[in-house]
C-alpha positions in Angstrom: 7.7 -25.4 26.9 9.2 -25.2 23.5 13.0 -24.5 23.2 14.1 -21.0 21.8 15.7 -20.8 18.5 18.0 -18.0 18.9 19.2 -17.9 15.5 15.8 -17.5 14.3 15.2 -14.9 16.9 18.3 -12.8 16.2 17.7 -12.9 12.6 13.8 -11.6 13.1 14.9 -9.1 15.2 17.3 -7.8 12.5 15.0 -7.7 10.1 12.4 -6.0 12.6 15.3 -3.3 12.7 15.6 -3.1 9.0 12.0 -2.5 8.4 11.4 0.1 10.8 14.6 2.0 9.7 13.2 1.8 6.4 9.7 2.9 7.7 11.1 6.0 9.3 13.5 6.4 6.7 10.3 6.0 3.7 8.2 8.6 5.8 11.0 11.5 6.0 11.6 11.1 2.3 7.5 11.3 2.1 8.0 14.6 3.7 11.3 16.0 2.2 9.1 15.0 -1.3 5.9 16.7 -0.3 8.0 19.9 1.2 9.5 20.2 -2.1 6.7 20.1 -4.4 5.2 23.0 -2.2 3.3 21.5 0.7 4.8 24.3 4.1 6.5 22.9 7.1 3.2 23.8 9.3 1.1 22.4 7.0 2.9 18.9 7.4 3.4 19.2 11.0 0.1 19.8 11.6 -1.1 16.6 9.5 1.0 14.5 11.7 0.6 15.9 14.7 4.3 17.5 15.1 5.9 20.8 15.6 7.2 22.6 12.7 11.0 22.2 14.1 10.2 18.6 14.5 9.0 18.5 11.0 12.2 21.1 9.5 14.6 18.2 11.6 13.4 15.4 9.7 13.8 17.3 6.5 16.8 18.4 7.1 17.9 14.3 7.6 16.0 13.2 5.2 17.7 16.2 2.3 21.4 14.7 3.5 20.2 11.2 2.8 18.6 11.8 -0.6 20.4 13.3 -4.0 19.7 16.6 -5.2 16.8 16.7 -8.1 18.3 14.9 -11.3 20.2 12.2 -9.5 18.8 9.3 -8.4 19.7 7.3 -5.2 18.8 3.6 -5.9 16.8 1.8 -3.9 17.8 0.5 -0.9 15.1 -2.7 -0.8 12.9 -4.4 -3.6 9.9 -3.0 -1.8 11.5 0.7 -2.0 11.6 -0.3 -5.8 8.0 -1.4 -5.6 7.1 2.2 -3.7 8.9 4.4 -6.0 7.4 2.4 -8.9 3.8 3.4 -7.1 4.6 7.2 -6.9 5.3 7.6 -10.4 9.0 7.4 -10.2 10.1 5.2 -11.5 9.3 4.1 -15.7 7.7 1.0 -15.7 10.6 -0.8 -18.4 13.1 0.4 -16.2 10.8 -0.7 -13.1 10.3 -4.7 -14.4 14.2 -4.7 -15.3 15.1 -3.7 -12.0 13.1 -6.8 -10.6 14.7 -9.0 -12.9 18.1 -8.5 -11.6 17.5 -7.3 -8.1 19.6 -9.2 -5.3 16.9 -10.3 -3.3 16.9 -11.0 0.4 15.6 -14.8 1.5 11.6 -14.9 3.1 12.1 -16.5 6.0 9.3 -17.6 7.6 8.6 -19.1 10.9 6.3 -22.8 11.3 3.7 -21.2 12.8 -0.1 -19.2 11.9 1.2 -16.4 11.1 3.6 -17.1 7.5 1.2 -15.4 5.4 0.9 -12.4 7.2 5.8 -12.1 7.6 6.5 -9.7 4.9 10.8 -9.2 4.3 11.3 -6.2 2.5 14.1 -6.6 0.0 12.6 -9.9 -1.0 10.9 -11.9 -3.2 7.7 -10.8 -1.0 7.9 -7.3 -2.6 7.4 -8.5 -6.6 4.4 -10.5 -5.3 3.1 -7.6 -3.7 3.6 -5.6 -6.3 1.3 -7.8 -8.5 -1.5 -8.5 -6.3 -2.0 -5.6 -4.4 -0.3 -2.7 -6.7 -1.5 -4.1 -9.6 2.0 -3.1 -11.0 2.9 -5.9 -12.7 0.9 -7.9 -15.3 0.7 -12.1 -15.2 3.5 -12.2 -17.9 5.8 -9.8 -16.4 5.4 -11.6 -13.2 6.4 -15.0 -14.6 8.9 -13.5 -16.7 10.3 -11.9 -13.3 9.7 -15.7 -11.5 11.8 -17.2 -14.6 14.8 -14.7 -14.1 15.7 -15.0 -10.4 14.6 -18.7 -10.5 17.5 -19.0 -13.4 20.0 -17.7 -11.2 
């Protein structure tokens, strides 16, 4: 029977928290954003299979947690960056800057078959996504990225 590391558990389960916060927090936004740029309430709920009060709720949360148009919240994690950078957001100088300096989060990874497949959010995991699978990022701006928060 192997022993149970319960550091290592505690700290996966916070992360596990983190992520799905952010999920839910990501897919209101989604919604406050599409509700904005005309999409109806009904119209969304129906999409996702909720009711329209459900749908107003979530809005309503997600309007209190985001700035009114012309300011801009920052991100809260590298991969939020990496999202925002996808949607058009975000200017692409501004984007690789932000990467540059961002305070990123350690990948921890457990010894086992699955360290390809952990993903942590607000770390280095979300510049490499954005290169392979956004196609955000260009080779140079990826190594010049590396350089920077190696440097530190």
């Amino acid at each position: 029977m192997k022993t149970l590391d319960k550091d290592q558990e505690l700290r996966e389960l916070q992360f596990l928290q983190r992520r799905t916060t952010l999920s839910a927090r990501d897919f209101a936004a989604r919604l406050l954003a599409l509700n904005k740029r005309g999409i109806h309430q009904d119209e969304l709920a129906e999409a996702i299979g909720k009711s329209q009060s459900q749908v107003s709720r979530l809005i309503r949360d997600a309007a209190k947690q985001h700035p009114a148009d012309g300011e801009e919240k920052p991100a809260a994690t590298a991969m939020e960056l990496v999202r925002r950078r996808a949607r058009g957001e975000i200017a692409h100088d501004q984007f690789v800057e932000l990467l540059k300096t961002w305070d990123y989060d350690p990948s921890y990874k457990t010894e086992g078959l699955h360290d390809d497949w952990e993903f942590v959010d607000n770390s280095f995991d979300a510049v490499s996504d954005a290169w392979m699978n956004y196609d955000l990022l260009t080779d140079e701006e990826f190594e010049e990225i590396f350089a920077a928060v190696k440097g530190r």
